[in-house]
C-alpha positions in Angstrom: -19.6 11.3 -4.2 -16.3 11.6 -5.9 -14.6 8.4 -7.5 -11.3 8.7 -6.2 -10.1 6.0 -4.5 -7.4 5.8 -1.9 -5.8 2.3 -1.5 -2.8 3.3 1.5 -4.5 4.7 4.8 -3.7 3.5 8.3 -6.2 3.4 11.3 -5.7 3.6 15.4 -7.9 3.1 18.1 -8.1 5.7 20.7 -9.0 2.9 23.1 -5.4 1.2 23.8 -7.5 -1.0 26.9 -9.4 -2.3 23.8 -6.7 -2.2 20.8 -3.4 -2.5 22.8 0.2 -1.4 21.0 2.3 -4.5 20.0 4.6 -2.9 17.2 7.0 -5.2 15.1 10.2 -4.9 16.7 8.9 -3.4 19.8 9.1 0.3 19.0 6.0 2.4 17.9 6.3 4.6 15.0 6.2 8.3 15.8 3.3 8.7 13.6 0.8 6.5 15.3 1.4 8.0 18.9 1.4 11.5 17.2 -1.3 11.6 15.0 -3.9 8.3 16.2 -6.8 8.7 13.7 -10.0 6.6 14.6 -11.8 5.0 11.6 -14.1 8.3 12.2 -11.5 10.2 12.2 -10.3 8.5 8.8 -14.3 8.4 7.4 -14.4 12.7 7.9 -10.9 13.2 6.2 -11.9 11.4 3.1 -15.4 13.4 3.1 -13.3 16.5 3.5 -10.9 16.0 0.4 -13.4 13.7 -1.0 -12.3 10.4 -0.9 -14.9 7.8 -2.0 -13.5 4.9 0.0 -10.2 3.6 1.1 -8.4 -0.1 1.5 -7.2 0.5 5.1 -2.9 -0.8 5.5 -2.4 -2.6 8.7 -0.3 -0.1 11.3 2.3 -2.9 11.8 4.6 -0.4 13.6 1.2 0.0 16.2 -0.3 -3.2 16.2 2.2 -5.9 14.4 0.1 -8.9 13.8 -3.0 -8.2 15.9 -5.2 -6.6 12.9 -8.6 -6.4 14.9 -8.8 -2.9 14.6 -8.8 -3.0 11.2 -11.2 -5.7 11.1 -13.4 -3.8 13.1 -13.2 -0.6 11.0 -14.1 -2.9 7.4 -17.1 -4.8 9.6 -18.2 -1.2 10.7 -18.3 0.2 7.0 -17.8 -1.9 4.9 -19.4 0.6 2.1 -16.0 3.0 2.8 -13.6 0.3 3.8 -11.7 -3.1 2.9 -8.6 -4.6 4.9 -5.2 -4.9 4.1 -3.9 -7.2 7.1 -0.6 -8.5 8.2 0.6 -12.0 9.6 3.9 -13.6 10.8 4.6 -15.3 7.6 6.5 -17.7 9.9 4.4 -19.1 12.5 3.2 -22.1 12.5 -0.7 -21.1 12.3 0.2 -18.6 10.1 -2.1 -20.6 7.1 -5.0 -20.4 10.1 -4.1 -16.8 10.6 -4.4 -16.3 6.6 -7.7 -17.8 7.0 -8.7 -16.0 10.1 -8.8 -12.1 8.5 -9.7 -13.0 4.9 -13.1 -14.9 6.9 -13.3 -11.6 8.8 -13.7 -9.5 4.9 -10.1 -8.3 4.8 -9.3 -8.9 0.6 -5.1 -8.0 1.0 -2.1 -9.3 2.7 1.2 -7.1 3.1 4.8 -7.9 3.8 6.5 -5.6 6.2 10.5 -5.9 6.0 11.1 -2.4 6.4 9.8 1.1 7.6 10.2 3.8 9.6 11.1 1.6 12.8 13.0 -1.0 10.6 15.2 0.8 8.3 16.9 -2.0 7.0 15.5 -4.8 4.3 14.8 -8.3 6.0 16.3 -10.8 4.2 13.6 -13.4 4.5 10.8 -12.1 1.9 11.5 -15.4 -0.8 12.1 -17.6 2.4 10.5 -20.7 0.6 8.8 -20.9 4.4 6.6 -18.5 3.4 5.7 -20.1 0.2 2.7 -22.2 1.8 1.0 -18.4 2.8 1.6 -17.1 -0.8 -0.3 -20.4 -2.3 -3.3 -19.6 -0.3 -3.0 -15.7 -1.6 -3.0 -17.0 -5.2 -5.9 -19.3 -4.6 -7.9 -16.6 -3.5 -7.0 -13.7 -5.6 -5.7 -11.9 -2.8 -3.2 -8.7 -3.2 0.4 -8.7 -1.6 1.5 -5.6 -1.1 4.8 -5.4 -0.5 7.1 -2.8 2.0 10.3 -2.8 1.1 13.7 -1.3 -0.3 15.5 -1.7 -3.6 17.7 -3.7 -2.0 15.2 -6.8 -1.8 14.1 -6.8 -5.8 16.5 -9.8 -5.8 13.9 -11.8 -3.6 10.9 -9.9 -5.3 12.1 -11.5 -8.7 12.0 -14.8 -7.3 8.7 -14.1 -5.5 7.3 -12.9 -9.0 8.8 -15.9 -11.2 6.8 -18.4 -8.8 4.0 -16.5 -7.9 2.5 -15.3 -11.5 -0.6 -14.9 -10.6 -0.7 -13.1 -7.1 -1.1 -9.2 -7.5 2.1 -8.0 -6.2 2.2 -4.4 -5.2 5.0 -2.1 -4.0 4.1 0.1 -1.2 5.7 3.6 -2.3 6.8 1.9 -5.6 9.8 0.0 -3.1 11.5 3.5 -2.5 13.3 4.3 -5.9 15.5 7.5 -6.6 14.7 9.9 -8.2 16.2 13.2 -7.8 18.7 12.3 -10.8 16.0 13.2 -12.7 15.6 12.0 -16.5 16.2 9.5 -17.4 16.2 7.8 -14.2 19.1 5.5 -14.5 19.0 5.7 -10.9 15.8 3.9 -10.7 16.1 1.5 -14.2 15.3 -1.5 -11.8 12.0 0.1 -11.4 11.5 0.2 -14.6 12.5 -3.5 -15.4 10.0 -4.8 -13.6 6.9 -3.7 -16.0 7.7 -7.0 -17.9 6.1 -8.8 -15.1 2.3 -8.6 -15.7 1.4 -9.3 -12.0 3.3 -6.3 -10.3 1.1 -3.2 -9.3 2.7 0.4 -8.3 1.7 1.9 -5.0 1.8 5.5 -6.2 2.3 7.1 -2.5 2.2 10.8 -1.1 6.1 9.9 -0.8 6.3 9.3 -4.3 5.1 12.6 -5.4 7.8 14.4 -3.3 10.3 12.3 -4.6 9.2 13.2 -8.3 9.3 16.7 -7.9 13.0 16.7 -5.8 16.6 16.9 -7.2 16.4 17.7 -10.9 12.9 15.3 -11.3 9.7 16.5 -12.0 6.2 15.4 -12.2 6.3 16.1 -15.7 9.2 13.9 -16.6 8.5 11.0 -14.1 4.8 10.2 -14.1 4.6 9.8 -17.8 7.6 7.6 -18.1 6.3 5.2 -15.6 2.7 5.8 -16.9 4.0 4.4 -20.2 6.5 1.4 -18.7 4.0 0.1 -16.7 0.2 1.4 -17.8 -2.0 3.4 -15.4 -4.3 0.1 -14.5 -1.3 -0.8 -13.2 -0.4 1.8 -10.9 -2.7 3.0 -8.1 -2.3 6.1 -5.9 -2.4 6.0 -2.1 -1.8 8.8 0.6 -0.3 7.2 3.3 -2.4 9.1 5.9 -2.1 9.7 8.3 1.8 8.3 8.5 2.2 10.8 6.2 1.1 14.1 7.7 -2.4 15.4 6.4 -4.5 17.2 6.0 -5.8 14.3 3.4 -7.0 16.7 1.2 -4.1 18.4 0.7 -2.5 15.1 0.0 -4.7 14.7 -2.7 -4.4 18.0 -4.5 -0.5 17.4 -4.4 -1.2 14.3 -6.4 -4.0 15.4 -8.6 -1.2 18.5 -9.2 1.5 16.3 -9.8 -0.6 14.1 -12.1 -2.0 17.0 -14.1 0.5 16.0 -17.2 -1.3 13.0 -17.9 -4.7 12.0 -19.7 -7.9 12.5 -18.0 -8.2 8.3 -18.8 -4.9 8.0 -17.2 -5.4 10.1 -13.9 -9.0 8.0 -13.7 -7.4 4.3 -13.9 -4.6 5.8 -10.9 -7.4 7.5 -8.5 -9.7 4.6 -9.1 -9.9 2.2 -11.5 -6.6 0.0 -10.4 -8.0 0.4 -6.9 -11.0 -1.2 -8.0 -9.2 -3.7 -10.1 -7.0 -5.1 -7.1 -9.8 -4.8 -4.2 -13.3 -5.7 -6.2 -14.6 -5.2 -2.6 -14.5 -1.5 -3.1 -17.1 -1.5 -5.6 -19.6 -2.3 -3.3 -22.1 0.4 -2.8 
């Protein structure tokens, strides 16, 4: 079986009596009605492009806080899958909640403050409210992946000078610019983060477009970041199927796009951070 390693997929149920919609903010993303994909579905897409096994992203703009698909998926197979889950960060059993998914083998939390239905960036991701959540996350070692814009590094620097030890990743490396090509002064906040050890690089299907728009290319970009931030600390994700598949063809557009760095390089981004961030995937 291959060894890559996809850390950004999304499932939905085709049973909505069973797994009923409840988006954040009340609207469904276009993707999940379009293209629903079952954790079948999922399991034959990754045998197709060859996909070893996959931590599965909450759909928050399908199912908000109600991750029991997803934990149904990881309990199913938990050989192909781990859980990323989602909670409101502001509820008052939100610690239970915490407690709840991590006892039902889902090993990483994310943060939605924006997306496709919420454009914006919410202003309450260093909230100090949320501070009791992100003590139990650093107690047990689990990931925070972070979606968000550029606009909220202001409350991801505070996040990261109190939370040192909490993996931080940013879903779609928080949406920098790019198409100003080299050197990227359009994206030097980006690159100011590498001097926090703790931050991790979601290196996303949307990333790869980005790279190779404007006057950027995959040959300029990927080994810049490659050498601000290091390769185990950057892992690559497809977004399927929010972003439109097939998966294998997202993954030849990133193997493509990756081709300019070393073979040890490419290996630490299709696998080894993945493994580093969610030891659950190197269960056999």
């Amino acid at each position: 079986m291959s060894d890559v390693i996809d850390i950004h997929t999304h499932v939905i149920s085709p049973d909505l009596g069973r797994y009923p919609v409840a988006p954040l903010g009340g609207k469904q993303s276009d993707w999940s009605r379009e293209r629903p994909t079952s954790a079948a579905t999922l399991l034959a897409a990754m045998d197709e492009a060859g996909v070893a096994k996959s931590a599965v992203v909450q759909a928050s703009t399908a199912y908000g806080f109600d991750n029991s698909y997803l934990a149904d998926c990881v309990a199913a197979h938990p050989d192909r899958f781990t859980g990323v889950f989602c909670i409101d960060m502001f509820a008052p059993d939100a610690a239970a909640q915490f407690k709840r998914w991590t006892d039902a083998g889902l090993t990483g939390m994310r943060l939605f403050t924006t997306g496709s239905t919420s454009p914006g960036q919410a202003d309450w991701l260093a909230d100090e409210r949320t501070f009791p959540v992100w003590e139990l996350a650093e107690a047990a070692n689990i990931p925070v992946c972070l979606q968000m814009r550029p606009e909220g590094v202001p409350d991801l620097l505070k996040l990261l000078a109190r939370f040192e030890t909490v993996p931080i990743i940013l879903d779609h490396m928080a949406r920098p610019v790019l198409s100003d090509g080299p050197p990227y002064r359009a994206a030097q906040w980006l690159f100011d983060l590498a001097v926090y050890p703790n931050l991790f690089l979601k290196l996303t299907s949307r990333t790869v477009e980005q790279a190779g728009a404007g006057y950027s290319t995959a040959e300029s970009f990927f080994p810049k970041i490659v050498a601000t931030f290091g390769a185990d600390r950057i892992a690559w994700g497809s977004n399927f199927p929010a972003h439109a598949g097939p998966m294998s063809h997202l993954l030849e557009e990133a193997q493509a796009a990756l081709a300019c760095l070393s073979e040890a390089d490419r290996a630490q981004i299709l696998s080894g951070t993945a493994r580093r961030l969610y030891p659950a995937l190197t269960r056999e």
